[in-house]
C-alpha positions in Angstrom: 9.8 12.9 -16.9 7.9 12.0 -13.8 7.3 8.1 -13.0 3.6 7.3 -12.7 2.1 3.9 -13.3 -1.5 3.7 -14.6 -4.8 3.0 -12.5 -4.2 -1.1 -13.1 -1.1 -1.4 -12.6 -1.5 0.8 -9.7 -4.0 -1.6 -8.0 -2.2 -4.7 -8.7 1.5 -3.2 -7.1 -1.0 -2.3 -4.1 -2.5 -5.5 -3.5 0.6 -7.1 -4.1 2.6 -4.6 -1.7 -0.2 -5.1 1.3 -0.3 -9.2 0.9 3.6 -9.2 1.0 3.5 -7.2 4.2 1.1 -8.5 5.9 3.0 -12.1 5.2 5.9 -10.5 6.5 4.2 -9.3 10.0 2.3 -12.9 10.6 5.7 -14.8 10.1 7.4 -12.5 12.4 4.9 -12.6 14.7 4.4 -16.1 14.7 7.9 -17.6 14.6 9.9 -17.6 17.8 11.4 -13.9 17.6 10.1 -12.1 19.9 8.1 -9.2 18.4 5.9 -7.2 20.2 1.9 -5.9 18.9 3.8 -2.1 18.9 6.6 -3.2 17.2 4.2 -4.9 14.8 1.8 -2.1 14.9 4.7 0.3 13.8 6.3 -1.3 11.1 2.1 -1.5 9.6 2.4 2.5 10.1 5.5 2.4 8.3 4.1 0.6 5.3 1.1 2.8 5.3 3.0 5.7 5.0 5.1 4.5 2.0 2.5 4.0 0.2 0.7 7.1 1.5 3.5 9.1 0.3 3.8 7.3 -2.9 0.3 7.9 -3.5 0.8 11.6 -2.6 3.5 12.2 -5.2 1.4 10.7 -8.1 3.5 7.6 -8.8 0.4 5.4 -7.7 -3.1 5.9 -9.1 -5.3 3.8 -8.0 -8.8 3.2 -9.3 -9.5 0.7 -6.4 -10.6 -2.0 -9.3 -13.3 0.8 -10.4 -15.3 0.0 -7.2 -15.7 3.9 -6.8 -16.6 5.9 -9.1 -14.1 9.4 -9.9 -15.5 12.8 -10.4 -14.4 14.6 -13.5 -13.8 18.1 -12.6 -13.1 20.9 -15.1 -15.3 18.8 -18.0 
């Protein structure tokens, strides 16, 4: 049995994964370690490509809150 969420849950997991990481970059950034815009720039890569990948092997579908519309092929 394969893991996949559906389209919704998808989307809100997403949101919810971006905001999280993006909190984590500013308060790195923004406190007194010293992080360089590389170093920031690569751990965004990094947290692109998990979800990339995740994505990619069908355990995320997102519907991008059904602001595009999805061909049915095969119909």
């Amino acid at each position: 049995m394969k893991l996949s969420l559906n389209p919704l849950t998808s989307d809100i997991f997403i949101t919810i994964y971006v905001v999280i990481t993006l909190f984590i970059r500013f308060k790195f950034e923004h406190n007194n370690y010293a992080v360089s815009p590389g170093l920031s720039l690569i751990f965004g890569l990094c947290c692109i490509a998990v979800l990339w990948s995740l994505i990619k092997l069908k355990i995320l579908n997102p519907n991008w809150f059904g602001l595009f519309k999805t061909s049915k092929k095969n119909q």
